[in-house]
N, C-alpha and C positions, 0 to 999 in steps of 0.2 A: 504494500500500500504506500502511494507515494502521498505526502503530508507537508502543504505548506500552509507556514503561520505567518499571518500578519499582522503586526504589533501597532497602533498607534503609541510613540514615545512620548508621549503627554498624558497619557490613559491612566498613568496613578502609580504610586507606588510598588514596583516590586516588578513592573511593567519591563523594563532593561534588564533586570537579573533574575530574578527570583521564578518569575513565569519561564521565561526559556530555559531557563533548566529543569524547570515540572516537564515544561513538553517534551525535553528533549530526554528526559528520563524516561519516559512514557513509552516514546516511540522506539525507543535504546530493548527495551523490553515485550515491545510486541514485534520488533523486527521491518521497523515502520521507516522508509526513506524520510530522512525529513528537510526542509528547507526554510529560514528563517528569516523574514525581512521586516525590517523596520520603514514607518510611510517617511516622506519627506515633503509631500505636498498635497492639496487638494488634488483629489481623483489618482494619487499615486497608489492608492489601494486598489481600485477598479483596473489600473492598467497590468499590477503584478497578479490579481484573480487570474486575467484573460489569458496571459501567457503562462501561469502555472497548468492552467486548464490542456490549454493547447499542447503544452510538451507532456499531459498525462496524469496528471497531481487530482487523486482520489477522495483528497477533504482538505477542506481550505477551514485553514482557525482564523476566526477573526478577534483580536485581541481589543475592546473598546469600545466604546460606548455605540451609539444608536447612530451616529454617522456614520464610521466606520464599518458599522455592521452593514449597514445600506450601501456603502461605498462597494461593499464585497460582494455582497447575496447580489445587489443587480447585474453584476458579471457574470452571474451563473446560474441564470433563470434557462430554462430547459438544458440543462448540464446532466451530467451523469455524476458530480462533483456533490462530497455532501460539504452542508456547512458545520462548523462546530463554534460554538459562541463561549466564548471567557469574558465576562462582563464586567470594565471597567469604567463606565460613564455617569454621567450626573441621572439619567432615566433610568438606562436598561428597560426600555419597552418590550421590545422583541424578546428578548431573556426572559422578561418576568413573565409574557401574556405566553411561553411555553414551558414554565415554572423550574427554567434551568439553573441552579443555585445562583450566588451570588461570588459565594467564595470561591475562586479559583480551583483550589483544590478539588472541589466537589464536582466545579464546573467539567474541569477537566476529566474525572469520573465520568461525568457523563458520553465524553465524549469517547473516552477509552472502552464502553458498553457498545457503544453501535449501533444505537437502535432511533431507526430511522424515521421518521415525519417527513409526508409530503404536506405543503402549505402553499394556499393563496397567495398572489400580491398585488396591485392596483398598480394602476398609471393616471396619473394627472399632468393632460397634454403633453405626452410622452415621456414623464418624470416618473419613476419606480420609487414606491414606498412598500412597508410592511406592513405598519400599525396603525398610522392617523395622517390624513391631511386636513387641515382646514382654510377659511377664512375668514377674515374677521378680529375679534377679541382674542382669542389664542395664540394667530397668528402673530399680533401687534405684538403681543407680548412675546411673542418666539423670538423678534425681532430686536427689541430691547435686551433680550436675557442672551443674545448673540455676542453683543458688544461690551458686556462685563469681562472685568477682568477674571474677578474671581465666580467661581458658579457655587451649587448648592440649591438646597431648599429655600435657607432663608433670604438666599438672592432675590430666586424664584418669586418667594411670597413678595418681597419688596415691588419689584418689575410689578407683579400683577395690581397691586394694591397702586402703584403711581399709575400706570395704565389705565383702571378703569374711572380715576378721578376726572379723565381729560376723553374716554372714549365715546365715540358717538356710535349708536348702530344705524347699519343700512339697510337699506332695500334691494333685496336679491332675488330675481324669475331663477326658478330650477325647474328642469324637465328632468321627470322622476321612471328612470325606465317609458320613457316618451309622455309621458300625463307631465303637464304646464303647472304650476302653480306659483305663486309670488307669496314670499315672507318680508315684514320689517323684523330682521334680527341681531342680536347682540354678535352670533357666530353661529357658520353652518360649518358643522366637524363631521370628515365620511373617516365611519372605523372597520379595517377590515381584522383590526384585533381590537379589545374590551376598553385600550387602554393608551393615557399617553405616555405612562411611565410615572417609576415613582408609585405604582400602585392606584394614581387617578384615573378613575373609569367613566371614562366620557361615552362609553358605549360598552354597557355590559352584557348586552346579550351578544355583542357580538361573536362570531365563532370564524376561526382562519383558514376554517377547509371545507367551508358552506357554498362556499365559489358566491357571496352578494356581500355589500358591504351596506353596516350600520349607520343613518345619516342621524345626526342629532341636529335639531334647531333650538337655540338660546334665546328667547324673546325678551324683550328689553326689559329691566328688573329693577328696583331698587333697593338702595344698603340693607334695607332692615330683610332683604330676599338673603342676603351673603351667605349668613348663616347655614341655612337648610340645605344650599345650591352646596357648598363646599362638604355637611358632613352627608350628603347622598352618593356627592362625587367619589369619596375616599368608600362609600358602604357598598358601592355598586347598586345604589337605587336614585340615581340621576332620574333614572327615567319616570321616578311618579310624581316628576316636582312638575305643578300646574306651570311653568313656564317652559317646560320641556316638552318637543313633536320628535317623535322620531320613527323612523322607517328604515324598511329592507329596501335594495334594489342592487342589481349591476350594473345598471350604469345612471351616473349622472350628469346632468350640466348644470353650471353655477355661469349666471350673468350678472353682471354688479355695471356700477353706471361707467365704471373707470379703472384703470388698471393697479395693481397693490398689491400689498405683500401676501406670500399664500407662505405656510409650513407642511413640507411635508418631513414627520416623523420626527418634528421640534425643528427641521430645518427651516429657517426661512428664505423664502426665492421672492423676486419678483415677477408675477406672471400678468396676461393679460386678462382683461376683462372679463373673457369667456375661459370657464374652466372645463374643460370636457372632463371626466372621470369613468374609468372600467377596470372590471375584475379580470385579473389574469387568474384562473383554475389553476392549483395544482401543480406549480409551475417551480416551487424550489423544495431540494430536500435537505432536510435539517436533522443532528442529532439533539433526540430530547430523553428526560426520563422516560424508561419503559413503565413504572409506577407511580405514579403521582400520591405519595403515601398522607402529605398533610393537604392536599386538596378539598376532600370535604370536609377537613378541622376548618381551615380558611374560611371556607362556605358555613362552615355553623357559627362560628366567630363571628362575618358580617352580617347572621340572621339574627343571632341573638343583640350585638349592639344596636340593630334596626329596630327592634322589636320596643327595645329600651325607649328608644325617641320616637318612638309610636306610641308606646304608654304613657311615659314620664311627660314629654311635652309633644302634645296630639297637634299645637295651633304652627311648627317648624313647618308642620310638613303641607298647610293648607296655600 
């Protein structure tokens, strides 16, 4: 088995040393070619994917957070090439919506089991995402939390909190698997995984091998909404807060009056006015757990804290 890792050297601690000697231990004892590259620039991950592929390399690591991941996996959409993810980013979207550890260690476990997941992935006007794209108020804020130095949560919360003091919402026609309809919204998010990362689940039913992607509409809200919209977001019950529409489809379009920033997968791009959007089926292979053993603890854990702010304070959630 031929095996190449690709490292972003800014991915975090242990990133230079400490990882490529797990990998290379790993593969030292399964008998595994391996090959090891550090990025050096935007799309330097996508270009060493294509040519490890091409000369025969069997599984591609991706070492870093949800760029990088996306730098890689779009290389290798209808490949015969698995991916293996070691998650060192501010999100971890991708990681977490296929419940691949966190720690290294473990990560790398996973990938030394083998065991395969085929997965969806979307295009918006021919840009490859995995987990989320939107526009709007997420994006804005994807957009601000680009240009930080330092990143984090409490980054994160800052950006969102100056963002929504000065944000206005818009007016956006979506054609919804060809049905027309127009929203005034704070933000329209397509998930083709539950989540943006970090555990926020901006679309919780969504599912990665449904081949349709979850659209969530944010209709415009006031402070005293914050509350409920944030602890449903983190509970995976976004979707019962009265300011929430949401829908299945595989394909959409998003027209807004004027061109502006769109995120896909917390990236921010600038796209145009018309966004087309469609499901690619089935289209990359991933190593995941074979058992997902605390999966329904998780799930009882966010039923039982729901349950709580459905009893305790019934008026959150109106």
């Amino acid at each position: 088995m031929k095996v190449q890792t690709i490292i972003n050297p800014i991915a975090g601690v242990g990133s230079k040393r400490k990882i490529p000697k797990m990998i290379q231990q790993m593969c030292d004892e399964a008998g595994f070619d391996l090959t090891i590259t550090f990025t050096e620039y935007a799309g330097h991950a996508s270009d060493v994917t294509r040519k490890a592929i091409e000369k025969g390399a069997d599984c591609i690591i991706a070492v870093g957070g949800d760029g990088t991941v996306n730098e890689i996996a779009r290389a290798m959409l209808h490949t015969n090439a698995v991916l293996g993810i070691i998650p060192k980013g501010s999100g971890n979207g991708l990681a977490r919506e296929l419940h691949i550890p966190m720690e290294p260690k473990k990560a790398l476990e996973v990938i030394a089991k083998r065991h395969l997941t085929t997965i969806d992935c979307c295009k918006a006007n021919g840009r490859v995402f995995f987990c989320t794209c939107g526009v709007g108020f997420d994006a804005a804020v994807s957009q601000k939390f680009a240009g930080e130095k330092r990143r984090g949560s409490l980054t994160y919360i800052k950006n969102t909190i100056e963002e929504y003091l000065s944000y206005k919402p818009e007016i956006y026609d979506l054609i919804v698997d060809g049905q027309a309809l127009q929203e005034k919204a704070f933000l329209v998010a397509c998930g083709n995984a539950s989540q943006y990362g970090n555990n926020a689940y901006i679309a919780p039913h969504a599912n990665i091998q449904d081949g349709q992607m979850d659209i969530t509409i944010l209709s415009p809200f006031l402070p005293i909404d914050i509350p409920p919209l944030a602890i449903q977001l983190f509970t995976k019950r976004i979707d019962k807060n009265s300011k929430i529409r949401t829908m299945k489809a595989a394909s959409l379009s998003i027209i807004r009056q004027k061109p502006g920033v769109m995120h896909l997968d917390g990236e921010p791009i600038i796209a145009d006015k018309r966004i087309d959007i469609s499901v690619i089926p089935q289209s990359l292979k991933v190593f995941t757990p074979e058992v997902i053993s605390f999966h329904k603890e998780v799930h009882h854990l966010f039923g039982e804290v729901s349950r709580f702010f459905d009893k305790q304070l019934p008026y959150i959630f109106k």
